[in-house]
C-alpha positions in Angstrom: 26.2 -29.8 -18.5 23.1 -31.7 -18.7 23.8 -35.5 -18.5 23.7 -35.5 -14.5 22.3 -38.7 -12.0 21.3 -37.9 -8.3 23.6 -38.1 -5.7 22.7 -41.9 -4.8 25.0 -42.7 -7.7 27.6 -42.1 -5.4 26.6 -42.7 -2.0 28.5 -45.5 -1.7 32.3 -44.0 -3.1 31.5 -41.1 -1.1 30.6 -43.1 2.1 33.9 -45.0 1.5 36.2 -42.5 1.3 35.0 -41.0 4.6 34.8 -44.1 6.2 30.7 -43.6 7.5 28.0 -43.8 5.6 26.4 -40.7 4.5 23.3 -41.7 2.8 21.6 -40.0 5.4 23.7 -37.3 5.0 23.5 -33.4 4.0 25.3 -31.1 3.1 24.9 -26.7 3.0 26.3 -24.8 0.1 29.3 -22.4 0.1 27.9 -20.7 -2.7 24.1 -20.4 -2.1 23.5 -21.7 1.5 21.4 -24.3 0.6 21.0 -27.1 2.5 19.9 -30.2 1.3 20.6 -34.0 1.4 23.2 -35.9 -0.8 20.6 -37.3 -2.4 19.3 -34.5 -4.2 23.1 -33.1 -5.8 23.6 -33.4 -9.3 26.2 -35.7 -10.0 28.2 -35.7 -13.3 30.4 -38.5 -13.9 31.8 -37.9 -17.5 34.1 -35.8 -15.9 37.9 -37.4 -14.3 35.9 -38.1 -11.2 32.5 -37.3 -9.9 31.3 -33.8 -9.8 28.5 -32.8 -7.0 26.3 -29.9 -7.9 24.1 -28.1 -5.4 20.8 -28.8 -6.7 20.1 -25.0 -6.1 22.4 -22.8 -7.6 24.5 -25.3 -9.8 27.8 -24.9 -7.8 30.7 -27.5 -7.4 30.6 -28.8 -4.0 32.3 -32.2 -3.8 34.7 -33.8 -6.2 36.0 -37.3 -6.0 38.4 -38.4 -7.8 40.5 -42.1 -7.9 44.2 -41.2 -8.1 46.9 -44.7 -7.1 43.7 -46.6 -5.8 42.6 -44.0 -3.5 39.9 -41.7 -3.4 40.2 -37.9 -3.1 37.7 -35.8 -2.3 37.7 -32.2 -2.3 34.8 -30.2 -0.6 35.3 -26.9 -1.3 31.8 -26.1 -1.8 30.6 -27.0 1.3 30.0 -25.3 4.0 28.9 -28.0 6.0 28.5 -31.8 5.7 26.0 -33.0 8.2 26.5 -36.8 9.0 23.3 -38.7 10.8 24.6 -40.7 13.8 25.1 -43.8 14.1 22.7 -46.1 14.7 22.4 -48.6 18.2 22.6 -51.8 17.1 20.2 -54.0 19.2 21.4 -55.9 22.3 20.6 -59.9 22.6 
Protein backbone atom coordinates (compact mmCIF):
# COMPACT_ATOMS: atom_id res chain seq x y z
CA UNK A 1 0.00 0.00 0.00
CA UNK A 2 2.19 2.71 -1.05
CA UNK A 3 0.88 4.27 -4.33
CA UNK A 4 -1.49 6.82 -2.35
CA UNK A 5 -2.59 10.79 -3.60
CA UNK A 6 -4.01 13.24 -0.86
CA UNK A 7 -7.43 13.55 -0.23
CA UNK A 8 -7.93 16.56 -2.77
CA UNK A 9 -8.05 13.75 -5.33
CA UNK A 10 -11.34 13.23 -4.25
CA UNK A 11 -12.81 16.24 -2.89
CA UNK A 12 -14.95 16.66 -5.52
CA UNK A 13 -16.73 12.75 -5.67
CA UNK A 14 -16.81 12.99 -2.10
CA UNK A 15 -18.48 16.50 -1.97
CA UNK A 16 -21.00 15.07 -4.55
CA UNK A 17 -22.11 12.26 -2.97
CA UNK A 18 -23.00 14.24 0.11
CA UNK A 19 -24.38 16.87 -1.67
CA UNK A 20 -22.02 19.97 0.24
CA UNK A 21 -18.79 20.52 -0.34
CA UNK A 22 -16.34 19.38 2.06
CA UNK A 23 -13.11 20.73 0.96
CA UNK A 24 -13.10 22.53 4.03
CA UNK A 25 -13.96 19.58 5.70
CA UNK A 26 -12.54 17.19 8.56
CA UNK A 27 -12.83 14.40 9.67
CA UNK A 28 -11.66 12.36 13.49
CA UNK A 29 -10.64 8.83 13.37
CA UNK A 30 -12.49 5.78 14.87
CA UNK A 31 -9.38 4.08 15.21
CA UNK A 32 -6.77 6.58 16.51
CA UNK A 33 -8.80 9.83 17.25
CA UNK A 34 -7.12 11.89 15.01
CA UNK A 35 -8.49 14.67 13.67
CA UNK A 36 -7.53 16.16 10.67
CA UNK A 37 -8.72 17.69 7.31
CA UNK A 38 -9.75 15.65 4.19
CA UNK A 39 -7.03 16.99 2.71
CA UNK A 40 -4.35 15.32 4.49
CA UNK A 41 -6.03 11.34 4.12
CA UNK A 42 -4.33 9.02 2.03
CA UNK A 43 -6.23 8.12 -0.80
CA UNK A 44 -5.74 4.90 -2.75
CA UNK A 45 -7.50 4.53 -5.90
CA UNK A 46 -6.28 1.18 -7.42
CA UNK A 47 -8.65 -0.28 -5.34
CA UNK A 48 -12.83 -0.85 -6.65
CA UNK A 49 -13.32 2.63 -5.38
CA UNK A 50 -11.42 5.08 -3.41
CA UNK A 51 -10.00 4.15 -0.10
CA UNK A 52 -9.41 7.13 2.66
CA UNK A 53 -6.59 6.49 5.16
CA UNK A 54 -6.11 8.42 8.31
CA UNK A 55 -2.95 10.08 7.75
CA UNK A 56 -2.12 8.95 11.42
CA UNK A 57 -2.47 5.50 12.10
CA UNK A 58 -3.23 4.14 8.49
CA UNK A 59 -6.90 3.05 9.14
CA UNK A 60 -9.81 2.89 6.54
CA UNK A 61 -12.11 5.59 7.16
CA UNK A 62 -14.18 6.43 3.98
CA UNK A 63 -14.78 4.25 1.03
CA UNK A 64 -16.49 5.34 -2.16
CA UNK A 65 -17.43 3.32 -4.45
CA UNK A 66 -19.70 3.83 -8.05
CA UNK A 67 -22.18 0.93 -8.12
CA UNK A 68 -25.54 1.63 -11.13
CA UNK A 69 -24.22 5.34 -11.48
CA UNK A 70 -24.32 6.13 -7.94
CA UNK A 71 -21.95 6.75 -5.35
CA UNK A 72 -21.66 4.85 -2.05
CA UNK A 73 -19.87 5.80 0.62
CA UNK A 74 -19.19 4.02 3.65
CA UNK A 75 -17.71 5.86 6.75
CA UNK A 76 -17.03 3.42 9.13
CA UNK A 77 -13.90 4.88 10.26
CA UNK A 78 -15.03 7.95 11.28
CA UNK A 79 -15.94 9.16 14.15
CA UNK A 80 -16.93 12.42 13.05
CA UNK A 81 -17.04 14.32 9.78
CA UNK A 82 -16.91 18.02 10.49
CA UNK A 83 -18.46 20.06 7.55
CA UNK A 84 -17.49 24.13 7.47
CA UNK A 85 -20.71 26.17 6.98
CA UNK A 86 -21.81 27.57 4.39
CA UNK A 87 -20.81 30.58 3.22
CA UNK A 88 -23.19 34.16 2.85
CA UNK A 89 -23.29 34.94 -0.43
CA UNK A 90 -23.12 38.77 -0.80
CA UNK A 91 -26.29 40.92 -1.06
CA UNK A 92 -26.63 43.53 -4.20
Amino acid sequence: MSHYVDGNAVLGAFSLALGTDLSEGSLECAGCGSSHAIAQTRVYLRCPGMVLRCPECGGVEVVIVEIDHRLNVTLSGVLALRIAPPRASPTT
